[in-house]
C-alpha positions as CSV (number, residue, x, y, z in Angstrom):
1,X,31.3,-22.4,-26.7
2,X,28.3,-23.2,-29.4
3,X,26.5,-20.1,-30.9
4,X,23.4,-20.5,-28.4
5,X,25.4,-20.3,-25.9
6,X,27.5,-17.3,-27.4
7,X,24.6,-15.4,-27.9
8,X,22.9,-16.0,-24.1
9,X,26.4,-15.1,-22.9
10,X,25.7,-12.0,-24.9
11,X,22.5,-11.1,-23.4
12,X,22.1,-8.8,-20.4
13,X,19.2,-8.6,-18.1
14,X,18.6,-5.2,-16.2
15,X,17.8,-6.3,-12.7
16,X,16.4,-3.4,-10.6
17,X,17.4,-0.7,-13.5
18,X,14.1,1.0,-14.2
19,X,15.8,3.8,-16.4
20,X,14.5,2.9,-20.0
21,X,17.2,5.3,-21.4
22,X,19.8,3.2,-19.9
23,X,18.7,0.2,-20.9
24,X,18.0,0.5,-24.2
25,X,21.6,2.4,-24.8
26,X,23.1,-0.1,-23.1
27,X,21.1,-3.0,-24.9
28,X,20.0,-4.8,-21.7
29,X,17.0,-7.1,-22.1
30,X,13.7,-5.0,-22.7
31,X,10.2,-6.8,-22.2
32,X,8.5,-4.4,-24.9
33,X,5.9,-2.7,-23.1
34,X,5.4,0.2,-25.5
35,X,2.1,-0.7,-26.7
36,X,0.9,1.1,-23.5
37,X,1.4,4.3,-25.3
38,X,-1.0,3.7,-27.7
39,X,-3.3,2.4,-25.3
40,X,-3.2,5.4,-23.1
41,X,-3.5,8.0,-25.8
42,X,-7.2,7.1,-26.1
43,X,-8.4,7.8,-23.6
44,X,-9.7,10.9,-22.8
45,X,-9.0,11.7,-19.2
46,X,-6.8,14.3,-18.0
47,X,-5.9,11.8,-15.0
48,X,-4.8,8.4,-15.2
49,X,-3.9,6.9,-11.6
50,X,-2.8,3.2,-11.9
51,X,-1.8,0.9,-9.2
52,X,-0.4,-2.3,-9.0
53,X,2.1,-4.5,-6.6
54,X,5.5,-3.1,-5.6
55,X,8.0,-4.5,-8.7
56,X,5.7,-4.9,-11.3
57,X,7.2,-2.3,-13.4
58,X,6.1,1.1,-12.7
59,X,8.8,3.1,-12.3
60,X,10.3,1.5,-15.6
61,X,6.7,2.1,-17.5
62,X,7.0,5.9,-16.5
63,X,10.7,6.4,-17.5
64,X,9.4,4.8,-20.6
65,X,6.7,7.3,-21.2
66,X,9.2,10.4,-20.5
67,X,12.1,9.1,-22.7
68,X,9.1,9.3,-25.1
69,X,6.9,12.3,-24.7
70,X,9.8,14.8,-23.4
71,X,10.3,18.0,-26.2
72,X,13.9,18.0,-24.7
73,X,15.3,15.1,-26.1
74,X,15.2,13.2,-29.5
75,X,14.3,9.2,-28.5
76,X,13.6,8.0,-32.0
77,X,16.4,5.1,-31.7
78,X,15.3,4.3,-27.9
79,X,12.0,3.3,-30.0
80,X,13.7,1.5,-32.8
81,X,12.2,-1.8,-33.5
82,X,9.5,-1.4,-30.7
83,X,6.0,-2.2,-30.9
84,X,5.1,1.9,-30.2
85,X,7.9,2.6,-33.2
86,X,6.1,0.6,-35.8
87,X,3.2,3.0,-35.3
88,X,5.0,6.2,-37.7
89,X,1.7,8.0,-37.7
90,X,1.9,8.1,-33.5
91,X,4.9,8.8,-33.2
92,X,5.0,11.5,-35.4
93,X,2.2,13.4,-33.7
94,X,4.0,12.5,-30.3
95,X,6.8,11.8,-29.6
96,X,8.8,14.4,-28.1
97,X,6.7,16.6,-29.2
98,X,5.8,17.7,-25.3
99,X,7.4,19.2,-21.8
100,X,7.3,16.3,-19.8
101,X,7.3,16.9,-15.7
102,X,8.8,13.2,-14.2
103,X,8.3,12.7,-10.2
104,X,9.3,9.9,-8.6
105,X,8.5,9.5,-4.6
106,X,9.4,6.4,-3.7
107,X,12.8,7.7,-1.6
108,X,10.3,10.2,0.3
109,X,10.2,9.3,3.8
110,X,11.5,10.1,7.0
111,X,11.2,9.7,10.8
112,X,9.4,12.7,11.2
113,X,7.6,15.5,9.1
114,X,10.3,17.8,8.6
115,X,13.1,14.7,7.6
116,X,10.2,13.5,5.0
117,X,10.0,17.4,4.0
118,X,13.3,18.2,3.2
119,X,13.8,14.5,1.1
120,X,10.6,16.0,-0.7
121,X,12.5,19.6,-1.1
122,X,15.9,18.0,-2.4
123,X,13.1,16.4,-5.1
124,X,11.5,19.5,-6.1
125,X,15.0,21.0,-6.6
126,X,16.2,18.8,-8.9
127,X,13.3,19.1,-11.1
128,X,13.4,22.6,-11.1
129,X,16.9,22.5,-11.9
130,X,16.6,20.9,-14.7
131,X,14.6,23.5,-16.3
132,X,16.6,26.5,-14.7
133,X,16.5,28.1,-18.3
134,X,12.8,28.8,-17.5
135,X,14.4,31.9,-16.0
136,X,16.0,33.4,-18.7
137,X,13.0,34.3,-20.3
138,X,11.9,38.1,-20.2
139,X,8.1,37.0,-19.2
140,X,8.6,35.6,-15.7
141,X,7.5,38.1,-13.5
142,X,9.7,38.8,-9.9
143,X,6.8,36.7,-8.0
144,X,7.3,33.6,-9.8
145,X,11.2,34.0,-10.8
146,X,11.8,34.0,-6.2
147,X,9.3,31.1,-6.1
148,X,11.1,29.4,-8.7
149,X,14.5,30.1,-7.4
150,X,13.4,29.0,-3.4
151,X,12.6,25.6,-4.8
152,X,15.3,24.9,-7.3
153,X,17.1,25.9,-4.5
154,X,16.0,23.8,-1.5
155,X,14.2,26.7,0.3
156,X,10.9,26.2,-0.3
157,X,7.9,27.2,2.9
158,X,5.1,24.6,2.8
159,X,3.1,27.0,0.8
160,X,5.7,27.0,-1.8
161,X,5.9,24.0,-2.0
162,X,2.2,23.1,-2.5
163,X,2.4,25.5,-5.6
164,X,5.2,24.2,-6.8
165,X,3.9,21.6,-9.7
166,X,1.8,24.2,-10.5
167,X,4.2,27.1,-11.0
168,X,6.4,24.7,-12.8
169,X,3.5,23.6,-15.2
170,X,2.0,26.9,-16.5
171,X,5.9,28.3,-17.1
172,X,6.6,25.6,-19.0
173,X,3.4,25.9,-20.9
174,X,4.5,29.4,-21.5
175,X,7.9,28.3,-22.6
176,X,6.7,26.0,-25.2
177,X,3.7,26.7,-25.7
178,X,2.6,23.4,-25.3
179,X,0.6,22.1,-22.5
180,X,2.5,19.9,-19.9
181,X,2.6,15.9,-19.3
182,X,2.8,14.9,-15.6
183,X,4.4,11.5,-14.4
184,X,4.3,11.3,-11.0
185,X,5.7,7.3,-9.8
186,X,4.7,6.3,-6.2
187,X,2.6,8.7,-5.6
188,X,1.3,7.2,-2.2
189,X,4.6,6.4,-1.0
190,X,4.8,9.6,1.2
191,X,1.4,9.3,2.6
192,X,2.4,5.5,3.6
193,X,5.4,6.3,5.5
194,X,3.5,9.6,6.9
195,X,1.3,7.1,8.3
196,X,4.0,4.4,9.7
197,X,5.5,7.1,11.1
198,X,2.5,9.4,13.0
199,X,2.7,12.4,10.6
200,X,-0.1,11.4,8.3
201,X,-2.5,14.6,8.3
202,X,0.5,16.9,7.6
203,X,2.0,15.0,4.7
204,X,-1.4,14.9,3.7
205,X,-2.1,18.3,3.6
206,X,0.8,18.9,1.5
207,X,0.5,16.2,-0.9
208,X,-3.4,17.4,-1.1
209,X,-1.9,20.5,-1.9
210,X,0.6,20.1,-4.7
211,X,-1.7,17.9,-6.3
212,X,-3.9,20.5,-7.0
213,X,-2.0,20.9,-10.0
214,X,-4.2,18.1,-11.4
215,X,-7.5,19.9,-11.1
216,X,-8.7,22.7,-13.9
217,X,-5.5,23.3,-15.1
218,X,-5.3,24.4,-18.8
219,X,-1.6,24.6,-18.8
220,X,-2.0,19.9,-17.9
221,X,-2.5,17.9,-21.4
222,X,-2.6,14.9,-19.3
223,X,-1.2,13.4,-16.1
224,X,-0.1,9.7,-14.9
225,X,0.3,8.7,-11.1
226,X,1.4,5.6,-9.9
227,X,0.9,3.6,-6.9
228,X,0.5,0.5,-4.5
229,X,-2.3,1.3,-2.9
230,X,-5.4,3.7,-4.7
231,X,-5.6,6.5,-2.2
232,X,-9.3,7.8,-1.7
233,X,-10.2,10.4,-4.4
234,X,-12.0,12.6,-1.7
235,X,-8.4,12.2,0.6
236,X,-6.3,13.4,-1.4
237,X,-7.6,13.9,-4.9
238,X,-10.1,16.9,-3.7
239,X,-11.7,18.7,-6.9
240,X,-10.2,16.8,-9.3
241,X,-12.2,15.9,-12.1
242,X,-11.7,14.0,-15.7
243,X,-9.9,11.0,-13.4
244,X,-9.5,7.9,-14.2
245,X,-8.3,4.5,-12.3
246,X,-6.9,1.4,-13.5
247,X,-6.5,-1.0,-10.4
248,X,-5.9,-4.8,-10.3
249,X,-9.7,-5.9,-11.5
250,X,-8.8,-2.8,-14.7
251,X,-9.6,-4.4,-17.9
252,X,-7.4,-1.3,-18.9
253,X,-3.6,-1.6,-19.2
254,X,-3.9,-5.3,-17.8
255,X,-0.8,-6.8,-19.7
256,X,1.2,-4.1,-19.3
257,X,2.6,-4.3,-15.7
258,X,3.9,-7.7,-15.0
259,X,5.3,-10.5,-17.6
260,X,2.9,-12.3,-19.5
261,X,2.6,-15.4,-20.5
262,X,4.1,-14.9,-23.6
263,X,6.6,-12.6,-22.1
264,X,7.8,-15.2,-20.0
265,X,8.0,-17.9,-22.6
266,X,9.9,-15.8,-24.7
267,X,12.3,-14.3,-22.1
268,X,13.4,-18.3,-20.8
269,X,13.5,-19.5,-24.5
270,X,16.2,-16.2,-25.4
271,X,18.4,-17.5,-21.9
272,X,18.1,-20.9,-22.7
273,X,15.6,-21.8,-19.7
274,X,12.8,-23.4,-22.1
275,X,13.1,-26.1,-19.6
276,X,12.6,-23.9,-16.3
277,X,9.0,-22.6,-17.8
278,X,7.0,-25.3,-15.6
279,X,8.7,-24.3,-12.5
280,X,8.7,-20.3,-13.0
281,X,5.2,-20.7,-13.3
282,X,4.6,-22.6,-10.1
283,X,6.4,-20.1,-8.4
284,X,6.0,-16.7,-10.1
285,X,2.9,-16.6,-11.6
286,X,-0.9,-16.4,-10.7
287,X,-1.5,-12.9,-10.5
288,X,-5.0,-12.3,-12.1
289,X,-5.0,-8.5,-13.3
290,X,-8.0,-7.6,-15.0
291,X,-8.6,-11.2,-15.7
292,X,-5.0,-11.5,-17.7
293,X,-2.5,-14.2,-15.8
294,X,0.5,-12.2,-14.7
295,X,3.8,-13.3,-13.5
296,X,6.0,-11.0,-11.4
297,X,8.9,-9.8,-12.9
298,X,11.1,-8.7,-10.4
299,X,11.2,-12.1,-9.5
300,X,11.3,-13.3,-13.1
301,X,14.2,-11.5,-14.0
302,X,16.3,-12.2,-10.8
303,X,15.7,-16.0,-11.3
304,X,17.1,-15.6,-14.7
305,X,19.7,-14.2,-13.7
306,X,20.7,-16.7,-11.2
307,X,20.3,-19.4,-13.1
308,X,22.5,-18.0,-15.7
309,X,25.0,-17.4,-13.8
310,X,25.5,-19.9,-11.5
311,X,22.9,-22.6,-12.9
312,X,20.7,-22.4,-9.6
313,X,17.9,-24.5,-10.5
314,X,15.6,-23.6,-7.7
315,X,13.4,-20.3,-7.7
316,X,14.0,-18.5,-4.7
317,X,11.6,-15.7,-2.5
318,X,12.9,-12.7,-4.1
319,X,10.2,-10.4,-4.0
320,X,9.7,-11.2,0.2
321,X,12.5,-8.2,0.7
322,X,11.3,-6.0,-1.8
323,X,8.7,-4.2,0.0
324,X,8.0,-2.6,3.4
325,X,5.4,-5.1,5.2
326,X,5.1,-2.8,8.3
327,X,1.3,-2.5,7.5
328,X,0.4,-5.8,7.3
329,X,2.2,-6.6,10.1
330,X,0.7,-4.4,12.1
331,X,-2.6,-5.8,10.8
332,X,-1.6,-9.0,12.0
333,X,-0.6,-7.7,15.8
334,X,-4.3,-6.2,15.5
335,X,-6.8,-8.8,14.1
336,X,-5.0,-11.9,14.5
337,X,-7.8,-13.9,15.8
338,X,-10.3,-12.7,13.6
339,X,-8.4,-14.2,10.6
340,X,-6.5,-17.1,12.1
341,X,-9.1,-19.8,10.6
342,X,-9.0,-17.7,7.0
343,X,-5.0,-17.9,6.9
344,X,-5.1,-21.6,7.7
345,X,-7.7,-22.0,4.5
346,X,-5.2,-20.3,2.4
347,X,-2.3,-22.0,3.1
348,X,-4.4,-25.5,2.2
349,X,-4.9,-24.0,-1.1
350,X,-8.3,-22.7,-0.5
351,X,-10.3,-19.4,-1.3
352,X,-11.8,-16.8,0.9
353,X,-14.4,-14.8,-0.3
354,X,-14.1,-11.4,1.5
355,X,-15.6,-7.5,0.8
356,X,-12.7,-5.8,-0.2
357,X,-12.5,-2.0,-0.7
358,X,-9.8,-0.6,-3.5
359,X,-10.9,3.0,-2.4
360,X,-9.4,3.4,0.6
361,X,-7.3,6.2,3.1
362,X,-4.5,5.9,5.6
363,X,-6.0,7.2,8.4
364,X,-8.8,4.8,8.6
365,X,-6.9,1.9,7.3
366,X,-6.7,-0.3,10.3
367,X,-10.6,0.5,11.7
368,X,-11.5,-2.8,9.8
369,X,-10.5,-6.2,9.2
370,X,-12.1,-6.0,5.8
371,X,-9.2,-3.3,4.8
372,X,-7.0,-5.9,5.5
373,X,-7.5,-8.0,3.0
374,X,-7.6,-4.8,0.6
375,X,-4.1,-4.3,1.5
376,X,-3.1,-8.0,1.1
377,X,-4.7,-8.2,-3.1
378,X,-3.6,-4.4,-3.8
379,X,0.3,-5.2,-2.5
380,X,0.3,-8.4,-4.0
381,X,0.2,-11.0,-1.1
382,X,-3.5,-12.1,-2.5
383,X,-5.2,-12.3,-5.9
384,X,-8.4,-13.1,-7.3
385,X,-9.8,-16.2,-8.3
386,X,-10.8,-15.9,-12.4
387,X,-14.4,-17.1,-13.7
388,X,-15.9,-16.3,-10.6
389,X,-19.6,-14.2,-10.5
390,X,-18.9,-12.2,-7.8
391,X,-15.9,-10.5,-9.5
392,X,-18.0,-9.9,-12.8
393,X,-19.9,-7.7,-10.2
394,X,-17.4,-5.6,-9.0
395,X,-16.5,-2.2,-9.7
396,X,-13.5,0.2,-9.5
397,X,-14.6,0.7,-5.9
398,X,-14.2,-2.6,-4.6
399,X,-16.6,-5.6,-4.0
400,X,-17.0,-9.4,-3.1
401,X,-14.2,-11.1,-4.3
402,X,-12.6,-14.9,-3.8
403,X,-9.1,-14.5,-2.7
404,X,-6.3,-16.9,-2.9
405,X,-2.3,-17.1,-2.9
406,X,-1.4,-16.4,-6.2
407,X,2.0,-18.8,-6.1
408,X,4.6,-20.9,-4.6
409,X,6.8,-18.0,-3.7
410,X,4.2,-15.9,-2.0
411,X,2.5,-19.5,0.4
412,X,6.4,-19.6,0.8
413,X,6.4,-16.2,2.3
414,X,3.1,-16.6,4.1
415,X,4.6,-19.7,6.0
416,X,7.7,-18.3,7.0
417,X,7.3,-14.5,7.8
418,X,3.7,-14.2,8.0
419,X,2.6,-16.9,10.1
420,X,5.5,-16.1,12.8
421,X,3.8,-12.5,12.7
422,X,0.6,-15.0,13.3
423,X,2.0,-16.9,16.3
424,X,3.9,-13.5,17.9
425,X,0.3,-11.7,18.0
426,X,-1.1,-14.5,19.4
427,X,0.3,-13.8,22.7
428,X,2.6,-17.2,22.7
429,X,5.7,-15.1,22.6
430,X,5.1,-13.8,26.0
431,X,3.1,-15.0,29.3
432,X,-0.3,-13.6,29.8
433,X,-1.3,-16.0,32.7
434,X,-0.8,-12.8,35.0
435,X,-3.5,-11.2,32.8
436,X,-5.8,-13.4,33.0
437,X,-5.3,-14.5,36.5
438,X,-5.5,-10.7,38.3
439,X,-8.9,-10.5,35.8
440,X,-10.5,-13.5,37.8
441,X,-8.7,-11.8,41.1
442,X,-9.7,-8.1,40.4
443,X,-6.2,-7.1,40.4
444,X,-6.9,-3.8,38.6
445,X,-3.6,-2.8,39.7
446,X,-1.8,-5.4,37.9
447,X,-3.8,-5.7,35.2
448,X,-3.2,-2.3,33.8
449,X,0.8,-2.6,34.0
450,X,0.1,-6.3,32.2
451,X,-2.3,-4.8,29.7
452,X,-0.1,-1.7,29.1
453,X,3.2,-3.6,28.7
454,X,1.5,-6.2,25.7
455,X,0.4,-2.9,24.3
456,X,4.1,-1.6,23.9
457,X,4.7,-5.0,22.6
458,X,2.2,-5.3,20.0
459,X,1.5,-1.8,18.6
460,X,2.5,1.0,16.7
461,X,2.2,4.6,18.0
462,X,-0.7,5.9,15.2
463,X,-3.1,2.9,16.4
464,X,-5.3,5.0,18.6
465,X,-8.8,4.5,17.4
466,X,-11.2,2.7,19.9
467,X,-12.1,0.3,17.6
468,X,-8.0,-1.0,17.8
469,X,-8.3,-1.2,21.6
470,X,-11.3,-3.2,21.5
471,X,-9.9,-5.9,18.7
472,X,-6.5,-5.9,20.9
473,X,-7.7,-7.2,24.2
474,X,-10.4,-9.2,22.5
475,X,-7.6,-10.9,20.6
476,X,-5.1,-11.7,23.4
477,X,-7.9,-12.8,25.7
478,X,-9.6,-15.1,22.9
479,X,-5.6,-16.4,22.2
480,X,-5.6,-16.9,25.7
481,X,-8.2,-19.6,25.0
482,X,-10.6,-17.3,27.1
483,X,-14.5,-17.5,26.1
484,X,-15.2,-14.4,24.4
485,X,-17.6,-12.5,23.2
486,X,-17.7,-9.1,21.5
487,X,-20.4,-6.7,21.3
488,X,-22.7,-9.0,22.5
489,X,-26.5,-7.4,23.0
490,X,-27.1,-7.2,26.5
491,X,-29.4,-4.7,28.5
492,X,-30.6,-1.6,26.8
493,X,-27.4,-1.4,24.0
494,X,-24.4,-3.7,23.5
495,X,-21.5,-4.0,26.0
496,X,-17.9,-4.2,24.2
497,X,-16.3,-7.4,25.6
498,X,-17.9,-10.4,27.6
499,X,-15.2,-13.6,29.3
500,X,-17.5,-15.9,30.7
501,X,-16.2,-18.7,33.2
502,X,-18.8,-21.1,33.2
503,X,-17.2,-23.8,35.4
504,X,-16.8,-21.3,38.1
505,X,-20.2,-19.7,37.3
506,X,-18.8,-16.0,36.8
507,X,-18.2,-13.7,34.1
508,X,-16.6,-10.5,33.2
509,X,-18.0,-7.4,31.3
510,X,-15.8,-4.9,29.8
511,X,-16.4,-1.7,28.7
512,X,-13.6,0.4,26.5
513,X,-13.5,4.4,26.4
514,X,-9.9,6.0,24.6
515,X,-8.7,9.5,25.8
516,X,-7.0,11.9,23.8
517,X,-5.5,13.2,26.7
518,X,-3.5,10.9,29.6
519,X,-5.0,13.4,32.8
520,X,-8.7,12.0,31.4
521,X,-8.0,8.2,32.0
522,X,-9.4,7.6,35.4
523,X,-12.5,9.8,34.4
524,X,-13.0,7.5,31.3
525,X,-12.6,4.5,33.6
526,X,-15.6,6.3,35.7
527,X,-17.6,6.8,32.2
528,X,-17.6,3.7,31.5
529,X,-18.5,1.9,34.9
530,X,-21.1,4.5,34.5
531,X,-22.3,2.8,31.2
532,X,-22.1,-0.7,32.2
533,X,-24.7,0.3,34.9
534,X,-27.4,2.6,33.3
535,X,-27.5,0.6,30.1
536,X,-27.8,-3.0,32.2
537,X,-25.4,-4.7,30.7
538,X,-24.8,-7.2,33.9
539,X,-28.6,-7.5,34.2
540,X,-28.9,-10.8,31.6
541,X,-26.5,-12.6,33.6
542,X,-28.0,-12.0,37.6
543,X,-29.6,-15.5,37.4
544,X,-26.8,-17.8,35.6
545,X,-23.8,-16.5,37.2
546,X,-22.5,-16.5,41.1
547,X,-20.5,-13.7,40.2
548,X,-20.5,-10.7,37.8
549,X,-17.5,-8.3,37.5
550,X,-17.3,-5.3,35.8
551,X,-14.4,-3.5,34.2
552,X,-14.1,0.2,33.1
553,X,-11.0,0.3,30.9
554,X,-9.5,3.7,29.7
555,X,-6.7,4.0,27.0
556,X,-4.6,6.6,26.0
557,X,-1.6,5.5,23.0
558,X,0.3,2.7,24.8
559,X,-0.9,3.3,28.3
560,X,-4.0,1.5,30.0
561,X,-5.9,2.4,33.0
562,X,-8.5,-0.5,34.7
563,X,-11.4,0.3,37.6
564,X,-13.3,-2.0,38.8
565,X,-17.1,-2.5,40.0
566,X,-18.7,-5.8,41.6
């Protein structure tokens, strides 16, 4: 074997380890990111909340940041040769020189509340474990010394447990008499699956709640929270002040999460891939983060390593598996024929200019198409296009921005998972001729259980708002190849859905009402033949069509109620 070869042999590369400790003990392969440091500690806000894609490097970052701020350990060789070592005058002011409090949520989920609870419980303990010597101390009065104990203990109530960062904070500034660093990684993680799962408002209100820690707090030098998707501020942030954000469009931090370009160079020139750079790029990079070309480096790194050790020469979709895609599915099943003709665009290699919000909340997620392509740039499916005006404009709030697929890998992902999501929603996956035959028939019978059973097909349990319903049966009629037409004006106000049959001069109007309550569906039904009638919504069509039906349709979750009027 020749000494290149000797020394690649040599060389380690630390897929899916984000402990920095490790790594650097071990001697893995390290991407210095260290500079971050630096770049954080000027800025002057108590609160810095950064998102970014899943596997961009976040957990990783924040292990950095603890192996280097945490009093309780001595990191000086971790730092050794880094770009953060080299600064003595720093790292003499900083490092280790503070009680660090390190959170990660991204194992927090559960079926239900209380599952989700306890996995957030069995956290909490450990953290509080680790600083069981809190207790020793002769200042901790008997209030705080049980509330301590419950949690390092796994018995924490609700209330506890929304004190508990807190608690742990101001005895640790008493400790050491030094106020506290927070790093909290996947912060929105819990709120996510809450919402998947149809227990959003309560994990809410407890996350709302032990965040508080982050709002006038003497005992807080500064906090860090990480996250997919930026959470509103007013959601889940209430009262907290001296925040910060650093999103996708961040001139802040932009080099930091992801592989540069000169990252990535150096990386495939140490492994002796030099001539793999072309194709990496094609397939890994794109990502425009505060107008700095990022590659991925999950997927970076696991190409590496299969090329190194079995010579694969092809890239592969690594990151497609990496991530829970329930949301965007379900954004799919919802809006499908709203963004067919977009989709179609992007997979020709063209851009979409949509609004995008980067300020956004679970609960109302799915109430516009517009979120949707949020969701798509902020988890990484989408980026920006660079040089463009519109994206000068924006702000930390959102704005007008041309979106494109960023790579090979994600139009590779697009084709092959998303676009089957494309054709299930469609309705093509089932019949719907019964539909759309006992519509034209007045089968109200039949056209509940029809409507109700592509309901159970094509939605999750937490997509109750009116404003789902009313995409859902616009959708399957329009993929139906049905004439449609949605809140058209018509009479005195505008009726929700019009299916006009020209060839047999008739047409249907359909008016939508949602029940909280499954005893109020036929009254629904009744409000909203009312509706159709005192607001004149058939009264534009008397004189083109034969025939006019009218449909009051009531919904509560997955079940559907029809009554009909002529």
């Amino acid at each position: 074997m020749d000494k290149e070869n000797t020394f690649i042999s040599q060389i380690r590369i630390p897929v899916g380890n984000s402990n920095f400790q490790e790594i650097r003990e071990k001697d893995l392969y390290y991407v210095d990111k260290t500079g971050f440091i630096s770049e954080l500690l000027n800025y002057t806000d108590k609160v810095q909340l950064i998102t970014r894609p899943r596997r961009f490097g976040k957990t990783l970052m924040m292990s950095m940041l603890k192996c280097f701020f945490d009093i309780e350990q001595d990191n000086r060789v971790l730092f050794s040769g880094l770009e953060i070592g080299r600064n003595k005058v720093l790292c003499a002011e900083w490092m280790n020189q503070c009680p660090v409090v390190f959170l990660t949520f991204k194992e927090i989920e559960g079926l239900d509340f209380e599952s989700a609870y306890d996995c957030l419980k069995d956290v909490l303990a450990e953290i509080f474990n680790q600083y069981s010597f809190i207790l020793d101390a002769d200042n901790v009065n008997d209030y705080d010394r049980k509330l301590f104990t419950n949690l390092q203990n796994g018995m924490a109530s609700k209330m506890e447990v929304k004190k508990s960062l807190k608690l742990l904070t101001r005895l640790l500034y008493a400790h050491y008499n030094k106020q506290v660093i927070i790093l909290l990684d996947e912060y929105d993680v819990p709120l996510a699956k809450a919402h998947e799962r149809g227990y959003y408002e309560e994990m809410l209100d407890l996350m709302r709640g032990m965040l508080q820690v982050l709002k006038d707090n003497d005992c807080l030098n500064f906090a860090v929270l990480t996250g997919c998707l930026r959470v509103s501020k007013e959601s889940v942030f209430t009262g907290v002040n001296n925040f910060s954000t650093s999103s996708i469009i961040s001139k802040n931090f932009n080099r930091y999460f992801g592989f540069t370009e000169k990252d990535v160079q150096q990386l495939l020139k140490d492994f002796g891939m030099s001539e793999q750079y072309s194709l990496v790029k094609e397939w890994y990079d794109g990502y425009n983060f505060g107008s700095v070309d990022m590659y991925c480096p999950w997927d970076v790194t696991c190409y590496v390593m299969d090329y190194v050790r079995s010579k694969r020469q092809m890239p592969a979709c690594y990151w497609a598996g990496s991530s829970d895609n329930s949301i965007i599915r379900t954004f799919i099943d919802k809006y499908r024929n709203l963004i067919k003709t977009d989709f179609e665009k992007l997979l020709n290699g063209e851009v979409v200019r949509k609004q995008v919000s980067l300020n956004l909340t679970y609960d109302e997620l799915q109430d516009s198409v517009d979120n949707f392509w949020s969701v798509l740039l902020l988890s990484g499916y989408l980026t920006t296009e660079r040089n463009d005006d519109y994206y000068e404009m924006a702000t930390e709030d959102g704005g007008v921005f041309s979106l494109k697929i960023p790579n090979t890998e994600v139009r590779e992902i697009f084709i092959n998972t998303i676009d089957k999501w494309m054709q299930a929603a469609s309705g093509k996956l089932w019949d719907i001729s019964k539909l759309i035959n006992a519509i034209w028939e007045k089968d109200i019978d039949v056209m509940s259980q029809e409507i109700t059973n592509i309901l159970r097909k094509t939605i999750s349990y937490f997509d109750y708002s009116e404003n789902f319903y009313h995409a859902f049966l616009a959708g399957i009629l329009s993929g139906a190849g049905q004439v449609v037409k949605t809140n058209p004006e018509t009479g005195m106000g505008r009726s929700d859905i019009i299916l006009e049959d020209s060839d047999n001069s008739r047409v249907v109007i359909f008016e939508l009402k949602r029940t909280k309550e499954e005893k109020q569906l036929e009254a629904f039904c009744e409000q909203a033949l009312t509706q159709i009638k005192n607001m004149g919504y058939a009264d534009e069509y008397a004189d083109d069509y034969n025939e006019i039906i009218c449909y009051g349709i009531s919904f509560y979750k997955k079940k559907c109620l029809v009554k009909v009027e002529n």
